[in-house]
PDB file of N, CA, C and O in Angstrom:
ATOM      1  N   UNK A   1       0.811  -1.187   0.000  1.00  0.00           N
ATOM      2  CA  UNK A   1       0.000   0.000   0.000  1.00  0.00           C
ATOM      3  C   UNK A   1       0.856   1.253   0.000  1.00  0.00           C
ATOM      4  O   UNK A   1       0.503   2.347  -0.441  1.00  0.00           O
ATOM      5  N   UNK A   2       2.229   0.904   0.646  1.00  0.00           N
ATOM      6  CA  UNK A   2       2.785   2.688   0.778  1.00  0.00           C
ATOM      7  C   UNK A   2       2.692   3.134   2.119  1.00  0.00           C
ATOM      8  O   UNK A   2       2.649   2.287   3.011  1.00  0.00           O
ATOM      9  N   UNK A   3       2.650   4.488   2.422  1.00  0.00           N
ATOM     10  CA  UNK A   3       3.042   4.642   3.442  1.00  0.00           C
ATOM     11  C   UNK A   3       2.898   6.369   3.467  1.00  0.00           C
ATOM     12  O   UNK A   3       3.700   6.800   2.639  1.00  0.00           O
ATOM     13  N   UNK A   4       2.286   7.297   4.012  1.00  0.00           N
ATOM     14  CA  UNK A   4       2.341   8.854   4.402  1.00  0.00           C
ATOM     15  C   UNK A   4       3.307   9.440   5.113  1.00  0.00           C
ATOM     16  O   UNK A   4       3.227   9.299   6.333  1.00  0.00           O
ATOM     17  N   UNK A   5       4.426  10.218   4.574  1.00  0.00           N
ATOM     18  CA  UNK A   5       5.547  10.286   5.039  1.00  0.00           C
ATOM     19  C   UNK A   5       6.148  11.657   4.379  1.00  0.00           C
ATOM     20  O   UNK A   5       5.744  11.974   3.260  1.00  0.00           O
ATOM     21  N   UNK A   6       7.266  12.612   5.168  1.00  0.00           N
ATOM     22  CA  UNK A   6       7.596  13.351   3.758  1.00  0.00           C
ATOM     23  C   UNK A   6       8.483  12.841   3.617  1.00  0.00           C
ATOM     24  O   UNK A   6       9.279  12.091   4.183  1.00  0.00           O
ATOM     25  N   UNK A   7       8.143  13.735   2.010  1.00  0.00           N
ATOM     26  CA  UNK A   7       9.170  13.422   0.915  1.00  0.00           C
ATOM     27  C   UNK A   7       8.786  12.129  -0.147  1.00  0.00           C
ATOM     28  O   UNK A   7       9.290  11.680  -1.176  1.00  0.00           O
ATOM     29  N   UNK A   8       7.201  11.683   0.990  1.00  0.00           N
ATOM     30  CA  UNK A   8       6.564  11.083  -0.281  1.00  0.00           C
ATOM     31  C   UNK A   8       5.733  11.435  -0.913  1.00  0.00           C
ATOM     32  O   UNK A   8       4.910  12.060  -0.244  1.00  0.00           O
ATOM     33  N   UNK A   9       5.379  11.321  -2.411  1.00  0.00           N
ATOM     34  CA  UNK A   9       3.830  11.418  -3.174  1.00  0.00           C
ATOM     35  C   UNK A   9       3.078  11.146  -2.399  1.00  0.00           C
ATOM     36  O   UNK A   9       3.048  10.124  -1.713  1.00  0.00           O
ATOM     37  N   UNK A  10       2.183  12.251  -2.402  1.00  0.00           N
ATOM     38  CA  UNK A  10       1.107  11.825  -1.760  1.00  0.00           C
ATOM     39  C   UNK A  10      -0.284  11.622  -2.550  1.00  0.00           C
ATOM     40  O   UNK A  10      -0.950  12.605  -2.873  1.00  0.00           O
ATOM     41  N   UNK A  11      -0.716  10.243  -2.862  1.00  0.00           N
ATOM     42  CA  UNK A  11      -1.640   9.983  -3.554  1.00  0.00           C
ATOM     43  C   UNK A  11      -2.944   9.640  -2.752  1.00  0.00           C
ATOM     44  O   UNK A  11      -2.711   8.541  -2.249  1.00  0.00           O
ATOM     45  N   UNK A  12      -3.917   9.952  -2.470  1.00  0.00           N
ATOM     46  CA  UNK A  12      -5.089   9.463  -1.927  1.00  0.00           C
ATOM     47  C   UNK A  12      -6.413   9.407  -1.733  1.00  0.00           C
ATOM     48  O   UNK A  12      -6.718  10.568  -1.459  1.00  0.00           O
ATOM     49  N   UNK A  13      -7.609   8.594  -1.706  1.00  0.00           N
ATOM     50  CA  UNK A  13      -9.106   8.401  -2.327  1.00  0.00           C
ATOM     51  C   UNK A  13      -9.388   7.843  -1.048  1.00  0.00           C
ATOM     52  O   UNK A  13      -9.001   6.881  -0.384  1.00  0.00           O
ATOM     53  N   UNK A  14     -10.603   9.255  -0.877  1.00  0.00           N
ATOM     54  CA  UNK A  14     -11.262   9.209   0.303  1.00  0.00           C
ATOM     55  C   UNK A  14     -12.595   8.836  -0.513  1.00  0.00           C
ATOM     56  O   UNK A  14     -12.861   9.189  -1.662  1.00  0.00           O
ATOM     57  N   UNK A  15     -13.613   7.796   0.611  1.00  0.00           N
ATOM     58  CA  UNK A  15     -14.219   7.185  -0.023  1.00  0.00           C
ATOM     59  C   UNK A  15     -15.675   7.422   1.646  1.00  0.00           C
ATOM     60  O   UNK A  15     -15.444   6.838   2.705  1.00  0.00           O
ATOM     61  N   UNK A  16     -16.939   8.290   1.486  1.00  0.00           N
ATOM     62  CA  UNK A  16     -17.719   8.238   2.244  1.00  0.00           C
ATOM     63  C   UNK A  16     -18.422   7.139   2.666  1.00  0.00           C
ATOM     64  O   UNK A  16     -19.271   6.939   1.798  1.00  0.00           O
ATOM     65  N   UNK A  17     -18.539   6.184   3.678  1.00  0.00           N
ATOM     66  CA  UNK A  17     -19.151   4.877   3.323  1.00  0.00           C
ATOM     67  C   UNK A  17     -20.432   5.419   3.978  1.00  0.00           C
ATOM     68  O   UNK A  17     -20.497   4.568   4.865  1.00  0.00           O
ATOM     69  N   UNK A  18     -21.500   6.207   4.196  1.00  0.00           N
ATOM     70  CA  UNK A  18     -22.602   6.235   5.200  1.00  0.00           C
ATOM     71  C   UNK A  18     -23.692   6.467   4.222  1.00  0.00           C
ATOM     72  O   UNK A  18     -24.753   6.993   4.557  1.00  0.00           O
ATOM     73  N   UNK A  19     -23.402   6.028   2.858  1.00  0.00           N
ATOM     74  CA  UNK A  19     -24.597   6.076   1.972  1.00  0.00           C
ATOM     75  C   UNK A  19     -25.188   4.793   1.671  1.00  0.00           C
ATOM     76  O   UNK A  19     -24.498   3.778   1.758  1.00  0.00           O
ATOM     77  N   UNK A  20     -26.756   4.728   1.223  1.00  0.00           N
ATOM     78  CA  UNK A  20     -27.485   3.534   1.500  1.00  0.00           C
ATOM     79  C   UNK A  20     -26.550   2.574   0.847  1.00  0.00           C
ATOM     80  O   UNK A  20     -26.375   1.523   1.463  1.00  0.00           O
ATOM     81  N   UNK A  21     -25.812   2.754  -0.463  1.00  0.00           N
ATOM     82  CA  UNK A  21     -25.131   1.381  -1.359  1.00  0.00           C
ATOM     83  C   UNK A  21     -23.922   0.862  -0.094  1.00  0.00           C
ATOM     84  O   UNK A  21     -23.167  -0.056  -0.413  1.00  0.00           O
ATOM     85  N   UNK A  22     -23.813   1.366   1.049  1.00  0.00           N
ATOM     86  CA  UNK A  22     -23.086   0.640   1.722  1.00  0.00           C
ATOM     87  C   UNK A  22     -23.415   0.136   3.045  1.00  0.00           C
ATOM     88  O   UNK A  22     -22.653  -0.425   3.833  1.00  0.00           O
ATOM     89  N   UNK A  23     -24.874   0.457   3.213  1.00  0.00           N
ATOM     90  CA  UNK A  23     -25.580   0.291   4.545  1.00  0.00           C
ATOM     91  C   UNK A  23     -25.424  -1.314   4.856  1.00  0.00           C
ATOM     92  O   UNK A  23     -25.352  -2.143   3.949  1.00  0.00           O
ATOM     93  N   UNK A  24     -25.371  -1.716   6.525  1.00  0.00           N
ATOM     94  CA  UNK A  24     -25.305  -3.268   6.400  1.00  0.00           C
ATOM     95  C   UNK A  24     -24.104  -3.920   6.316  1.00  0.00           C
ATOM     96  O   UNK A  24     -23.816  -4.876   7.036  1.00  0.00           O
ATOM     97  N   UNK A  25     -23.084  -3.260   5.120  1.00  0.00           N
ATOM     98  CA  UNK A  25     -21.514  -3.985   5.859  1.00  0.00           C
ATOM     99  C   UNK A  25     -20.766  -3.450   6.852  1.00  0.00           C
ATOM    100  O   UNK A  25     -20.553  -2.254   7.051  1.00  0.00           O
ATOM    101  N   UNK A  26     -20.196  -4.805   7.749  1.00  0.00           N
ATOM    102  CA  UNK A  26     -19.586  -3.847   8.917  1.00  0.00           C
ATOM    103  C   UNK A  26     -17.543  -4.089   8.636  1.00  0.00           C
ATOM    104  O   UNK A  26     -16.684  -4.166   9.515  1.00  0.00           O
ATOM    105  N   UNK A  27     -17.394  -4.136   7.389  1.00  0.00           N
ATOM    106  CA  UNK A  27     -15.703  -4.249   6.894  1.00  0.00           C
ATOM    107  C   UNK A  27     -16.000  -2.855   5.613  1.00  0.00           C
ATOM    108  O   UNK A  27     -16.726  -2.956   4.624  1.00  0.00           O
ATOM    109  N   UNK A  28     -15.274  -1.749   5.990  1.00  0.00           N
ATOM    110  CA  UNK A  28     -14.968  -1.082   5.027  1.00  0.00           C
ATOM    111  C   UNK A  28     -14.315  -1.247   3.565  1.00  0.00           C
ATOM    112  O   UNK A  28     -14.657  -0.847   2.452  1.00  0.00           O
ATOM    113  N   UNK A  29     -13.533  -1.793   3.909  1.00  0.00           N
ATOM    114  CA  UNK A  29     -12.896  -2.038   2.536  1.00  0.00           C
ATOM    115  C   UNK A  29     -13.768  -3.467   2.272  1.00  0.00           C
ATOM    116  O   UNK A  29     -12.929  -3.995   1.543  1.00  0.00           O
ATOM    117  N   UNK A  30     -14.574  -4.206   2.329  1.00  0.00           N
ATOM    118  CA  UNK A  30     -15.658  -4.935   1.654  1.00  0.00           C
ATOM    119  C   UNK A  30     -16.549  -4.607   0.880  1.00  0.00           C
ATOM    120  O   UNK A  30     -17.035  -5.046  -0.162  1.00  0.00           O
ATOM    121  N   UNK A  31     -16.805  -3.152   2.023  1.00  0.00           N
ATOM    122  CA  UNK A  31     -18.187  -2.129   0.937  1.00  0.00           C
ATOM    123  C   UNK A  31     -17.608  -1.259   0.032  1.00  0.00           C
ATOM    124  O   UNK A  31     -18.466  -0.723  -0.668  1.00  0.00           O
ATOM    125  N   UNK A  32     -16.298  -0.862  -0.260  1.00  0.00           N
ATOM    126  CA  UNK A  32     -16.017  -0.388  -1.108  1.00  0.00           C
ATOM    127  C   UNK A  32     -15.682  -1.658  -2.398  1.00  0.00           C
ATOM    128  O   UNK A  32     -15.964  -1.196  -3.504  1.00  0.00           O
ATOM    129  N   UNK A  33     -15.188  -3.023  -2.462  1.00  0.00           N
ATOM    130  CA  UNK A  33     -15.251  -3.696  -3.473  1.00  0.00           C
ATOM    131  C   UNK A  33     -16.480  -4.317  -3.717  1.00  0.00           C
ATOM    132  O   UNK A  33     -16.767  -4.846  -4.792  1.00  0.00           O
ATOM    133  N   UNK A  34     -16.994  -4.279  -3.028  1.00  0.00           N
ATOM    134  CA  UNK A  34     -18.257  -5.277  -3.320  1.00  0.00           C
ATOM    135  C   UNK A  34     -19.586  -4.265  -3.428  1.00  0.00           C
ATOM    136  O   UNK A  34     -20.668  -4.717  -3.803  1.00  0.00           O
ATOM    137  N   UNK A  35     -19.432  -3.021  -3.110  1.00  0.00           N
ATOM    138  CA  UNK A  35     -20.476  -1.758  -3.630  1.00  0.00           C
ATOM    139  C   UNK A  35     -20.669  -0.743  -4.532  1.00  0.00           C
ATOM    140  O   UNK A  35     -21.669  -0.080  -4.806  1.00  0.00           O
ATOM    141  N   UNK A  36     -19.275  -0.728  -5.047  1.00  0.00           N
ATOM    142  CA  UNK A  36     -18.536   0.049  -6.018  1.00  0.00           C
ATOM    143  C   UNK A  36     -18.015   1.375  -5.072  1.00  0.00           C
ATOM    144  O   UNK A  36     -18.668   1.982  -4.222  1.00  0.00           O
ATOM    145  N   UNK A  37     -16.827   1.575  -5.447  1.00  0.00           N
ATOM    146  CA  UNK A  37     -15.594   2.477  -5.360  1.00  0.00           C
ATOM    147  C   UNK A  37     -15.698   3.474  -6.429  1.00  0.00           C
ATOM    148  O   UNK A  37     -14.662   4.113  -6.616  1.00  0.00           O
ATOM    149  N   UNK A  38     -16.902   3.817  -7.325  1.00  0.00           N
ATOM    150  CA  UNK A  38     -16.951   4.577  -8.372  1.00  0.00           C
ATOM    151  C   UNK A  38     -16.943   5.909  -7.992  1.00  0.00           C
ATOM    152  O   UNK A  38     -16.334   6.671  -8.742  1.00  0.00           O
ATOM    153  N   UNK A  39     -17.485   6.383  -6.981  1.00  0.00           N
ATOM    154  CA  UNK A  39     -17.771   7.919  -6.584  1.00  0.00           C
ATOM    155  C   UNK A  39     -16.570   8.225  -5.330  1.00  0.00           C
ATOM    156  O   UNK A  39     -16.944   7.834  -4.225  1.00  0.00           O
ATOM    157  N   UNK A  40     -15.508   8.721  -5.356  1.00  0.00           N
ATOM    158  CA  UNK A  40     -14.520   9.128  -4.608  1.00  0.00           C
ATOM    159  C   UNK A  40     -14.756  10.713  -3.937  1.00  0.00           C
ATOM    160  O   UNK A  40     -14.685  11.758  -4.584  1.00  0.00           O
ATOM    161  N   UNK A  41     -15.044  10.596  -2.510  1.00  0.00           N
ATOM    162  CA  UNK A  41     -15.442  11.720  -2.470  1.00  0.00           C
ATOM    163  C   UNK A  41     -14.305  13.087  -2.413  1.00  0.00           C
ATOM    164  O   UNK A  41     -14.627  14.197  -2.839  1.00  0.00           O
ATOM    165  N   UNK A  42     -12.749  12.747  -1.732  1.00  0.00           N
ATOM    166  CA  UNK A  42     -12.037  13.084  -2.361  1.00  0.00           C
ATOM    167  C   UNK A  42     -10.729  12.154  -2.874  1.00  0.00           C
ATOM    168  O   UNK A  42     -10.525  10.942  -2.806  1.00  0.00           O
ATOM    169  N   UNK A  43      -9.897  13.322  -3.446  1.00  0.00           N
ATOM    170  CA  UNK A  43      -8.647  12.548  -4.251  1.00  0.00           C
ATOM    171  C   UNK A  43      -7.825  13.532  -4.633  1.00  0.00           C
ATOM    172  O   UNK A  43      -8.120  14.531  -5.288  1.00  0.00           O
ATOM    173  N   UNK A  44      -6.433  13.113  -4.058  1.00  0.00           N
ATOM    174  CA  UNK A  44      -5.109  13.549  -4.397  1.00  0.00           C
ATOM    175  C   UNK A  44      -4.398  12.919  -4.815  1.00  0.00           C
ATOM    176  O   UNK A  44      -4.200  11.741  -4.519  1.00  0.00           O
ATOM    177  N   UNK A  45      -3.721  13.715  -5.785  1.00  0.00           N
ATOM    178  CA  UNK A  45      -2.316  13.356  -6.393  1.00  0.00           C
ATOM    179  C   UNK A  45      -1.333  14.204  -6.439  1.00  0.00           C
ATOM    180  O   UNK A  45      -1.488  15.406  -6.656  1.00  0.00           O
ATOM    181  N   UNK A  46       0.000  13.520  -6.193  1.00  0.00           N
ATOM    182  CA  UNK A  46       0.859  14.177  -5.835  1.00  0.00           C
ATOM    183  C   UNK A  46       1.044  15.396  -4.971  1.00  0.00           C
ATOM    184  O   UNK A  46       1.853  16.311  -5.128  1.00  0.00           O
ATOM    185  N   UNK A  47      -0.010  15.206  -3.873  1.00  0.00           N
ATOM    186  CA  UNK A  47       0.081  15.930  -2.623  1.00  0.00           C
ATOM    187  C   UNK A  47      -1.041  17.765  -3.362  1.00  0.00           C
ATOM    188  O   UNK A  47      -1.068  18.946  -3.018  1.00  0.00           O
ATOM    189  N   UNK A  48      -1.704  16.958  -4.399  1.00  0.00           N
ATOM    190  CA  UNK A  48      -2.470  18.120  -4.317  1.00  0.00           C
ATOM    191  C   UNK A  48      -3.643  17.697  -4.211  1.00  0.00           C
ATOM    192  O   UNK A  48      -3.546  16.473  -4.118  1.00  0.00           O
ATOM    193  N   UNK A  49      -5.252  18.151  -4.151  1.00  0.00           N
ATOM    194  CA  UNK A  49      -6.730  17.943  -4.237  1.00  0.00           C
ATOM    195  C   UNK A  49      -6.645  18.125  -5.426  1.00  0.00           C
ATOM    196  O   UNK A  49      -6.264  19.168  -5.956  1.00  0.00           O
ATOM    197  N   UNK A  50      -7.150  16.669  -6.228  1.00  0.00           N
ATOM    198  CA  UNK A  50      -7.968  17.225  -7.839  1.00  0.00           C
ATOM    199  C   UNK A  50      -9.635  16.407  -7.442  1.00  0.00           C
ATOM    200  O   UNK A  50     -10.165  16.192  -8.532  1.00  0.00           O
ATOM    201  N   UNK A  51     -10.436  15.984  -6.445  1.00  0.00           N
ATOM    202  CA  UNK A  51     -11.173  15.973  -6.348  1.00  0.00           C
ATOM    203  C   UNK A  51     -11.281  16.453  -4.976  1.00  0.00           C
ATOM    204  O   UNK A  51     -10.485  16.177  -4.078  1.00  0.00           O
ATOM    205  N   UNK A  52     -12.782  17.520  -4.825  1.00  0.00           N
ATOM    206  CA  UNK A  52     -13.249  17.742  -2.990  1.00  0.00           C
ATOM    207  C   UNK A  52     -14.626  17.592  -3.331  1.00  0.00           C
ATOM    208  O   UNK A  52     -15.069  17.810  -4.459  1.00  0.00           O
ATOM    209  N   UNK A  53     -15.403  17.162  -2.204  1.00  0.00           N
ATOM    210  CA  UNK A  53     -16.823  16.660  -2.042  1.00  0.00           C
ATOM    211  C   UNK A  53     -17.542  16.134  -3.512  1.00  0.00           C
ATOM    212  O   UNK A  53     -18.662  16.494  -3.875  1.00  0.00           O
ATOM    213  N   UNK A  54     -16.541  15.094  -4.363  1.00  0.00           N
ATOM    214  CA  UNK A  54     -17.034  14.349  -5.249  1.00  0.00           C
ATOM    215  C   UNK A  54     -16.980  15.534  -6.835  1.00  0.00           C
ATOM    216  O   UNK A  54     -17.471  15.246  -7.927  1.00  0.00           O
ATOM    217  N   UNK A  55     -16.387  16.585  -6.556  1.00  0.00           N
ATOM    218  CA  UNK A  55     -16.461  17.354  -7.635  1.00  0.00           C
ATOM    219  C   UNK A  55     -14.611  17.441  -8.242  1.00  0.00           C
ATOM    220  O   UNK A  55     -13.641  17.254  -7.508  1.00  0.00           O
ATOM    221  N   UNK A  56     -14.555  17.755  -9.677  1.00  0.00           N
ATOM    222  CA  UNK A  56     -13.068  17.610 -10.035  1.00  0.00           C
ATOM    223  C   UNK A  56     -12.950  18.868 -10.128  1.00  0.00           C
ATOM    224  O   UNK A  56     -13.716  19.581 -10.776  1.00  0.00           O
ATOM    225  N   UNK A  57     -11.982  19.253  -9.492  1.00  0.00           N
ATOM    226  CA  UNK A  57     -11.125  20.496  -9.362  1.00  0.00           C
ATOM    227  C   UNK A  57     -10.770  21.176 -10.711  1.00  0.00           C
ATOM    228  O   UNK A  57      -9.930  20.581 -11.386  1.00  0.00           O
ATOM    229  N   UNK A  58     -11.339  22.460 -11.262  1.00  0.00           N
ATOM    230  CA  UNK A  58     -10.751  22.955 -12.430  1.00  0.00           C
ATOM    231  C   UNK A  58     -11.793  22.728 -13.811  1.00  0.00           C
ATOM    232  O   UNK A  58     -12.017  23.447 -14.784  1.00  0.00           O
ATOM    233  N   UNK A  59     -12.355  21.253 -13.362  1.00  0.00           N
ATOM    234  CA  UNK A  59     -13.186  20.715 -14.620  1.00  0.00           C
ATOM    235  C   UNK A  59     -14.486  21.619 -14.979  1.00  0.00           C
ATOM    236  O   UNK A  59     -15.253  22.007 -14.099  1.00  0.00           O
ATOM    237  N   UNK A  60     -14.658  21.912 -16.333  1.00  0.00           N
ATOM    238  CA  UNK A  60     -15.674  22.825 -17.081  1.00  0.00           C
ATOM    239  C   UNK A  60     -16.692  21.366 -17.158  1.00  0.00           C
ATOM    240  O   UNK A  60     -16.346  20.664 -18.108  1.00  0.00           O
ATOM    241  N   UNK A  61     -17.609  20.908 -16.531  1.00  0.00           N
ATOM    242  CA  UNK A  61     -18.174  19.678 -17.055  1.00  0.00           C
ATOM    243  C   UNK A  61     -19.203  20.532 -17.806  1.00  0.00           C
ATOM    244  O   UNK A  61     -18.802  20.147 -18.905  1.00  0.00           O
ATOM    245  N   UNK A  62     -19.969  21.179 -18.051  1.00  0.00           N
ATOM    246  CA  UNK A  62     -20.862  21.554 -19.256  1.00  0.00           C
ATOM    247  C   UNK A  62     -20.078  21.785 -20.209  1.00  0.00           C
ATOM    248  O   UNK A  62     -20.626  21.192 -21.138  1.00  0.00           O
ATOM    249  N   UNK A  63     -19.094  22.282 -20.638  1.00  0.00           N
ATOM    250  CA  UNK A  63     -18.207  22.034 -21.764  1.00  0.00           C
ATOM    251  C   UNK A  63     -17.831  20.629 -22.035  1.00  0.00           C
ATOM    252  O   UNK A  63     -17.753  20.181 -23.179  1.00  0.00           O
ATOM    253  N   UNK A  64     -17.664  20.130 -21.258  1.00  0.00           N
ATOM    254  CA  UNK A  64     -17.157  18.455 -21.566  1.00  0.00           C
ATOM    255  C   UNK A  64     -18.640  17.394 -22.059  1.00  0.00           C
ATOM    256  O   UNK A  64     -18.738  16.492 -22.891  1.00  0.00           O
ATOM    257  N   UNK A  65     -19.641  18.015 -21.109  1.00  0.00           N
ATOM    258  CA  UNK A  65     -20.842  17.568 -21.510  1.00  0.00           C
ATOM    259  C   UNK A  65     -21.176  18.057 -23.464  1.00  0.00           C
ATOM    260  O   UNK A  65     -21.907  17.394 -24.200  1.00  0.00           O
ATOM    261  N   UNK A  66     -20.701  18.850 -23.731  1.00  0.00           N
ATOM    262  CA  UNK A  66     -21.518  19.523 -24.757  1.00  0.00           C
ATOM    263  C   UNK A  66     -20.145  18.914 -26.012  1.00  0.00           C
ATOM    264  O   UNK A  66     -20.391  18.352 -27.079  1.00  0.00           O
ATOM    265  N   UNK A  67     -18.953  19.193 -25.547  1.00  0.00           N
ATOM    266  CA  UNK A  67     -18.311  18.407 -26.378  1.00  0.00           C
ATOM    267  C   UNK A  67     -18.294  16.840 -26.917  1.00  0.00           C
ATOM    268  O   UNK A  67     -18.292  16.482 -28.095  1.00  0.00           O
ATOM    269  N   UNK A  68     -18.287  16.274 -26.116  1.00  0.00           N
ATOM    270  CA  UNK A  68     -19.280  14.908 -25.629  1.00  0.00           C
ATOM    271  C   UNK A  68     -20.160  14.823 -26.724  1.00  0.00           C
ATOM    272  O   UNK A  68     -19.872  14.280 -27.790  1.00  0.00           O
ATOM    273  N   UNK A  69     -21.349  15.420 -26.432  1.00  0.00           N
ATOM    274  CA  UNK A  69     -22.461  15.115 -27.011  1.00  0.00           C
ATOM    275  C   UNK A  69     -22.579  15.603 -28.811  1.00  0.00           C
ATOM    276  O   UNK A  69     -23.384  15.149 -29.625  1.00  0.00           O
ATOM    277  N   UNK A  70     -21.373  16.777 -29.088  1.00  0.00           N
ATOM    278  CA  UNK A  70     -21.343  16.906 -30.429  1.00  0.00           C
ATOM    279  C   UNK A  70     -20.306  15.520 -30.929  1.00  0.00           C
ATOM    280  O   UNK A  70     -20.651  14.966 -31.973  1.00  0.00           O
ATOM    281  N   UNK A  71     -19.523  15.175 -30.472  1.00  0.00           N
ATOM    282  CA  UNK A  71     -18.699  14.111 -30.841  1.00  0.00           C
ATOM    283  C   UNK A  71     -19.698  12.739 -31.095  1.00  0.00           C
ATOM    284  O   UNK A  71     -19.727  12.310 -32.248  1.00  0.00           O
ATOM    285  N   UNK A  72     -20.415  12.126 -30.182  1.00  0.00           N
ATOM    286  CA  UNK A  72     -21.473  11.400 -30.065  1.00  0.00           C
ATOM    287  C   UNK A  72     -22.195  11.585 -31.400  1.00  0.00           C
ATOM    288  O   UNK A  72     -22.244  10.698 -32.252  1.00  0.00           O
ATOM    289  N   UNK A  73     -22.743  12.768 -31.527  1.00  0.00           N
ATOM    290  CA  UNK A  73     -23.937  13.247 -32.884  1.00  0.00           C
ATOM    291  C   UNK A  73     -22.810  12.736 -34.258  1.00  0.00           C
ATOM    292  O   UNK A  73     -23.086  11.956 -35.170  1.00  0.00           O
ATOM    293  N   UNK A  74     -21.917  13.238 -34.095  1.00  0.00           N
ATOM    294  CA  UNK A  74     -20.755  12.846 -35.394  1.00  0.00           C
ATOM    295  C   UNK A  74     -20.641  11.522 -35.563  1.00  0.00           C
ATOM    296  O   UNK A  74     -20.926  11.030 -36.655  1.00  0.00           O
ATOM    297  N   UNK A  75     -20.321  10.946 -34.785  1.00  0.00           N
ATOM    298  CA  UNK A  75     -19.803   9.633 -34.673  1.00  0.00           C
ATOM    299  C   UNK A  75     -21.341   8.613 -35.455  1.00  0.00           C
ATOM    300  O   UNK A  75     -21.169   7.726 -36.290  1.00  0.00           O
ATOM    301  N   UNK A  76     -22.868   9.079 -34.871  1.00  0.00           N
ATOM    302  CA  UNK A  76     -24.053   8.860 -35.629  1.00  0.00           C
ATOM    303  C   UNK A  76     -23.976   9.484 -36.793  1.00  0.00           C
ATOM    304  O   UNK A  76     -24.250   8.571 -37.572  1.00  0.00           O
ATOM    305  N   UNK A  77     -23.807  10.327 -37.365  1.00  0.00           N
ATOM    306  CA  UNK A  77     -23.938  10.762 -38.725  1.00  0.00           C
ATOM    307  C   UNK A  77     -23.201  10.136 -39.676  1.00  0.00           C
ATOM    308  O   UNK A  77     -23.541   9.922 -40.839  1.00  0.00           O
ATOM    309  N   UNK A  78     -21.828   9.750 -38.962  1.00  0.00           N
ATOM    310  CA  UNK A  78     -21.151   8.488 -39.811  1.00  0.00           C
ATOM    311  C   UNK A  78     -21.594   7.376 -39.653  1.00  0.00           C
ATOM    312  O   UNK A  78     -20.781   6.742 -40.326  1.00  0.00           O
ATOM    313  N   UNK A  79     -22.323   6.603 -39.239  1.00  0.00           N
ATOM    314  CA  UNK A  79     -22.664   5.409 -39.099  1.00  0.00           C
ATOM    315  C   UNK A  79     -23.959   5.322 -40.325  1.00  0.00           C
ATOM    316  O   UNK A  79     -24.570   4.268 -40.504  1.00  0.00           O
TER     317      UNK A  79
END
């Protein structure tokens, strides 16, 4: 696993377990493989936040949404 220390990377995925998809297990790391680990509420890399309260740091998601969805329409018009 590593180890929190300086002078190390600090990489790490904080994971809320008190939502219903994990209600009922009493091993944390059970309800995260066996409930899905998909929603990280936060996450660092290299000792910075690129996710806080489940949102990505910096990210335009309606631009990504809209780019997305013209790429999608293209990709149908060729088909």
């Amino acid at each position: 696993m590593g180890e929190i220390a300086v002078g190390k990377q600090a990489d790490l995925a904080l994971f809320k377990l008190d939502g219903l998809r994990f209600s009922g297990s009493h091993d944390p790391l059970s309800a995260l493989l066996l409930c899905g680990a998909d929603r990280a509420d936060r996450v660092m890399v290299g000792g910075q936040w690129r996710v806080i309260d489940g949102h990505v740091e910096g990210l335009d998601l309606d631009s990504l949404i809209a780019k997305h969805s013209a790429a999608a329409r293209q990709l149908l018009a060729d088909v």
